[in-house]
N, CA, C and O atoms as a GROMACS GRO file, in nm:
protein
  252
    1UNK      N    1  -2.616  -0.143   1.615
    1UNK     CA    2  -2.630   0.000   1.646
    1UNK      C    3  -2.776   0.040   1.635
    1UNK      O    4  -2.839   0.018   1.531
    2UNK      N    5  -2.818   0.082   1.715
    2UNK     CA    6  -2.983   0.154   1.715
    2UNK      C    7  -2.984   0.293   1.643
    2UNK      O    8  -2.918   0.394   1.668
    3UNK      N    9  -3.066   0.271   1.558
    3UNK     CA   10  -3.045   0.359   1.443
    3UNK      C   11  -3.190   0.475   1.491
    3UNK      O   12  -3.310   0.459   1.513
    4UNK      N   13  -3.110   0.571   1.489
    4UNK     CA   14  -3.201   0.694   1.559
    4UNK      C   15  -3.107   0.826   1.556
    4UNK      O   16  -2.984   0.827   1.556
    5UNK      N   17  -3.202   0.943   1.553
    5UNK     CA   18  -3.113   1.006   1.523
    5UNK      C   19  -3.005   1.085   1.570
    5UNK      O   20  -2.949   1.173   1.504
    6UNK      N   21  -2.973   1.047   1.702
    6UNK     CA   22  -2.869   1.074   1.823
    6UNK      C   23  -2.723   1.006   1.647
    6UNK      O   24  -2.621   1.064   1.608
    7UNK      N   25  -2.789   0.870   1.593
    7UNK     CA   26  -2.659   0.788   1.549
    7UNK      C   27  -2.680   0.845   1.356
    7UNK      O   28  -2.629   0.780   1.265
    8UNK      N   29  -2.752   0.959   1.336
    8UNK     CA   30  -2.784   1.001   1.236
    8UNK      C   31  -2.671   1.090   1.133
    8UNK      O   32  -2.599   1.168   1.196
    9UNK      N   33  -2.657   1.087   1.022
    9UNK     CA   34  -2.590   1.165   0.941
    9UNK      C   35  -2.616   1.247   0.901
    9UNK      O   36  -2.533   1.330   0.864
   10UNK      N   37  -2.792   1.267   0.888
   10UNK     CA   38  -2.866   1.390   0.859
   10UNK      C   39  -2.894   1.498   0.960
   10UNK      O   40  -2.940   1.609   0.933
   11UNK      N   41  -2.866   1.458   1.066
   11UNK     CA   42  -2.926   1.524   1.183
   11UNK      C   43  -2.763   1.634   1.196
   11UNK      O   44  -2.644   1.605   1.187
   12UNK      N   45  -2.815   1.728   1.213
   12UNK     CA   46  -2.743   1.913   1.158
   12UNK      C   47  -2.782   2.004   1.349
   12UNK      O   48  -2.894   2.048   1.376
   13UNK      N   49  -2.702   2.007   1.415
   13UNK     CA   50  -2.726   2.174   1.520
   13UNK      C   51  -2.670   2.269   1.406
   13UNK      O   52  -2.564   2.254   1.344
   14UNK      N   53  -2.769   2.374   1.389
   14UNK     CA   54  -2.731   2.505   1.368
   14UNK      C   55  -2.772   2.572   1.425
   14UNK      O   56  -2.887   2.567   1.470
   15UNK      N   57  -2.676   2.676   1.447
   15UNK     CA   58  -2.641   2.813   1.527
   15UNK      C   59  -2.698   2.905   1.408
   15UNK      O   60  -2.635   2.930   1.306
   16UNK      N   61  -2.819   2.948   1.437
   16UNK     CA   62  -2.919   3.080   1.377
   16UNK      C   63  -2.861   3.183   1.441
   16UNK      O   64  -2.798   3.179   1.547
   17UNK      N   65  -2.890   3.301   1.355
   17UNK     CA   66  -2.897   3.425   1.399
   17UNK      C   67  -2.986   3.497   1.559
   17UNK      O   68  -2.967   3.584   1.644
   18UNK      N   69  -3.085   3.395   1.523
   18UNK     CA   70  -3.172   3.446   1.625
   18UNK      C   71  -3.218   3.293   1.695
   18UNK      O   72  -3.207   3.188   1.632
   19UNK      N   73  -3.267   3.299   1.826
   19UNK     CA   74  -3.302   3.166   1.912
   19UNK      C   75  -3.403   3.101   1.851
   19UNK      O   76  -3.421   2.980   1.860
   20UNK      N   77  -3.491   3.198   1.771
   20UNK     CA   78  -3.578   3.058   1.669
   20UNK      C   79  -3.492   2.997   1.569
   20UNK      O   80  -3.522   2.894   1.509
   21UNK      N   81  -3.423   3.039   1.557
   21UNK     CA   82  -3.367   2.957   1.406
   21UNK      C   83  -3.268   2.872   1.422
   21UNK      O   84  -3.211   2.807   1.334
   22UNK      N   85  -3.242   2.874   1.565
   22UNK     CA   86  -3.126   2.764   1.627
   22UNK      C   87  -3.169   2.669   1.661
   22UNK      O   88  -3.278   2.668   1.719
   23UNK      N   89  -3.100   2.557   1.638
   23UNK     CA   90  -3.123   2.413   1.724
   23UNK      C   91  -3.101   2.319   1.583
   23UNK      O   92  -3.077   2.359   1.469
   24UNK      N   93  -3.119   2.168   1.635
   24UNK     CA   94  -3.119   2.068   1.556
   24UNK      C   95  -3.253   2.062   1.435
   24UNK      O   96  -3.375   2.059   1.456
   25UNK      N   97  -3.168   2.063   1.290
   25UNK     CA   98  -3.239   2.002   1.160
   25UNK      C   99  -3.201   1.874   1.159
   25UNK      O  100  -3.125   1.809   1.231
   26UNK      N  101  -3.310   1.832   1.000
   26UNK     CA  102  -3.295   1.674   0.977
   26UNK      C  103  -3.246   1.762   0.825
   26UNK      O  104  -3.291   1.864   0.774
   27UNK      N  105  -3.177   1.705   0.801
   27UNK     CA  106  -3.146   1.785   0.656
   27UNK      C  107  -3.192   1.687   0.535
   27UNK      O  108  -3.197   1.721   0.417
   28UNK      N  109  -3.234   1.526   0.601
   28UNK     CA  110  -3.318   1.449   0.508
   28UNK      C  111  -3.449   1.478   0.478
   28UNK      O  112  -3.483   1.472   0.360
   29UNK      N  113  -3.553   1.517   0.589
   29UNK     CA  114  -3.676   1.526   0.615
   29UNK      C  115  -3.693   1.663   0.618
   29UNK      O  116  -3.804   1.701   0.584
   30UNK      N  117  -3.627   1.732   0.645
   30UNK     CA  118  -3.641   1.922   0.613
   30UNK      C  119  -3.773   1.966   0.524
   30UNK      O  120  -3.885   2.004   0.557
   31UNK      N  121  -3.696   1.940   0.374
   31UNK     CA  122  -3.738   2.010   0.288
   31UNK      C  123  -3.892   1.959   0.276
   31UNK      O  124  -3.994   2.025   0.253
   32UNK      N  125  -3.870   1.782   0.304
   32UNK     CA  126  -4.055   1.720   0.282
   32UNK      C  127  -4.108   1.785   0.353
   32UNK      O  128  -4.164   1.868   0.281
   33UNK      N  129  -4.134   1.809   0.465
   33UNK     CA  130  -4.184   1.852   0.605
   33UNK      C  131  -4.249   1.960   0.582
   33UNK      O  132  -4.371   1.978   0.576
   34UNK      N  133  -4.118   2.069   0.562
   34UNK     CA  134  -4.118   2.217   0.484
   34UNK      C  135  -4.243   2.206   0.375
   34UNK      O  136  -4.336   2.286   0.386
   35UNK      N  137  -4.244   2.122   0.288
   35UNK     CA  138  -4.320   2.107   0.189
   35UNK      C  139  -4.480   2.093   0.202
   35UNK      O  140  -4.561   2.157   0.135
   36UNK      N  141  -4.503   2.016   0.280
   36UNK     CA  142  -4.643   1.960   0.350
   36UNK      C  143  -4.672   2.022   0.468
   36UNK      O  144  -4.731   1.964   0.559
   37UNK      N  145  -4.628   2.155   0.476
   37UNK     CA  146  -4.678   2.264   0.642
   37UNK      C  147  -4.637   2.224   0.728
   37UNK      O  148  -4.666   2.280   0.834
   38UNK      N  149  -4.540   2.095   0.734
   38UNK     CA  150  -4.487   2.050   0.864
   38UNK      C  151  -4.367   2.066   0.933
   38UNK      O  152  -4.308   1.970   0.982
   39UNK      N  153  -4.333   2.164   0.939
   39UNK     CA  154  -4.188   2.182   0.984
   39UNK      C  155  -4.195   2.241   1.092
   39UNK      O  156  -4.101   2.212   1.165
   40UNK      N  157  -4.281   2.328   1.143
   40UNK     CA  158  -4.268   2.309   1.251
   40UNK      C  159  -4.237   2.152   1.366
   40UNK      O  160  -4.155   2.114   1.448
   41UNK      N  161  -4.355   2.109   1.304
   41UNK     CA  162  -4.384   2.029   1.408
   41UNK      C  163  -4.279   1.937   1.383
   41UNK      O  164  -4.273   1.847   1.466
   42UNK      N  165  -4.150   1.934   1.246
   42UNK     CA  166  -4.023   1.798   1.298
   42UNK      C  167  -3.928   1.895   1.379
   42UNK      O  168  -3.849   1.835   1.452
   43UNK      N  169  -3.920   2.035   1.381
   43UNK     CA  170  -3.852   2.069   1.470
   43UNK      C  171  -3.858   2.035   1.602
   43UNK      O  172  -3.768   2.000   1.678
   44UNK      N  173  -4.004   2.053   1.624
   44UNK     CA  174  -4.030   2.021   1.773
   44UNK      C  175  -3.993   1.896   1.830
   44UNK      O  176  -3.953   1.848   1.936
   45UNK      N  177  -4.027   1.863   1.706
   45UNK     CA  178  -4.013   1.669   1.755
   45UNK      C  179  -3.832   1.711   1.758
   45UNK      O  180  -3.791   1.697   1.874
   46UNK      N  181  -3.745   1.747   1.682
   46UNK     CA  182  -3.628   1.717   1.704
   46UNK      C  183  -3.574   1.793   1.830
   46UNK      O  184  -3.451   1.782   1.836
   47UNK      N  185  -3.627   1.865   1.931
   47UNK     CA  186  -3.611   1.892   2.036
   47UNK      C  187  -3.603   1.828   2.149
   47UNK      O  188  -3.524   1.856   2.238
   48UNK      N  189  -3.691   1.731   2.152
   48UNK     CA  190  -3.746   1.600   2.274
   48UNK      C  191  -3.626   1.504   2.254
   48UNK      O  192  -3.596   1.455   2.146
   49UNK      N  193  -3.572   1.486   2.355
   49UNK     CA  194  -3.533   1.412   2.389
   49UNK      C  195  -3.522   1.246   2.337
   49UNK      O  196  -3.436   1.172   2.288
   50UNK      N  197  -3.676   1.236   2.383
   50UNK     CA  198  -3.731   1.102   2.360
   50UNK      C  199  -3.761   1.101   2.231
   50UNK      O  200  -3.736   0.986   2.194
   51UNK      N  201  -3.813   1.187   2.109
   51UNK     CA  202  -3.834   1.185   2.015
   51UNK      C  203  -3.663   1.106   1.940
   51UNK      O  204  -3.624   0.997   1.896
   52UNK      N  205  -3.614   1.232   1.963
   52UNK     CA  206  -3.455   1.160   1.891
   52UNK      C  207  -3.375   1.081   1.943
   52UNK      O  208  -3.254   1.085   1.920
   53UNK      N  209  -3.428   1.004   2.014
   53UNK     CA  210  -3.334   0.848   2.089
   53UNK      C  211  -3.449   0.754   2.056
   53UNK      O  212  -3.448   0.658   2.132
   54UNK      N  213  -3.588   0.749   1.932
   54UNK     CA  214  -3.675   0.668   1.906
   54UNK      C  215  -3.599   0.584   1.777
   54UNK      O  216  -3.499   0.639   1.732
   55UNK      N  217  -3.641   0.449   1.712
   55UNK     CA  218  -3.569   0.407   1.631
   55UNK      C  219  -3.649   0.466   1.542
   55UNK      O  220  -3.771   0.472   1.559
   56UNK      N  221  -3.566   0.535   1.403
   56UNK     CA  222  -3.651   0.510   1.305
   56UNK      C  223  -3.616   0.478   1.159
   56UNK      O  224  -3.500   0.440   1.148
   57UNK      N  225  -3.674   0.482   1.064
   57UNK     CA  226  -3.608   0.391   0.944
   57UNK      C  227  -3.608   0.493   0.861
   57UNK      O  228  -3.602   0.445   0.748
   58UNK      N  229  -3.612   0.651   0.854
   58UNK     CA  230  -3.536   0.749   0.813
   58UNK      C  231  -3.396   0.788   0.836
   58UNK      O  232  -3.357   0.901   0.804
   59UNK      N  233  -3.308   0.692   0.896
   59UNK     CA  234  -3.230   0.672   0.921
   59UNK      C  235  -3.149   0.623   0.775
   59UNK      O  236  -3.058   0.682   0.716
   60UNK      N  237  -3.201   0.524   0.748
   60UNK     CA  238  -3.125   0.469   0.617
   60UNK      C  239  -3.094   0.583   0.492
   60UNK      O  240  -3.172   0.664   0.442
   61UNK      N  241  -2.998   0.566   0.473
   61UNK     CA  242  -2.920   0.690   0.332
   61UNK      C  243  -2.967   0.658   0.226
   61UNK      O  244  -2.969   0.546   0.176
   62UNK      N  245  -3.024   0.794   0.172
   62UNK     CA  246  -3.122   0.768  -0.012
   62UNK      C  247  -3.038   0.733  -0.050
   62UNK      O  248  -2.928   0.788  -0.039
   63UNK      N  249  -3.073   0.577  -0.136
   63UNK     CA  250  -3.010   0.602  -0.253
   63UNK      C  251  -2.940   0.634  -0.387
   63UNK      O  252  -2.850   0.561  -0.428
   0.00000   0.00000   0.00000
């Protein structure tokens, strides 16, 4: 199985109140992201297409 996050457990659509606050989270990588000014930019990335059919090894479940 190609592990990406189309095949992800963390990967969340929510339905916001408003059209910014809708679309696909990583509910693994959220809060880091959030943490380090970057959240925009994993949203965006979780928008593309190509971004979320890439393999990646955030895929694997914390232990």
């Amino acid at each position: 199985m190609r592990k990406n996050c189309n095949s992800c457990q963390h990967l969340e659509w929510v339905d916001g109140e408003h059209e910014s606050d809708t679309g696909f989270t990583c509910n693994k990588r959220h809060e880091q992201m959030w943490a380090a000014g970057r959240e925009q930019e994993l949203l965006d990335n979780l928008e593309s297409d190509k971004y979320r059919a890439r393999f990646k090894r955030c895929f694997e479940p914390e232990a």
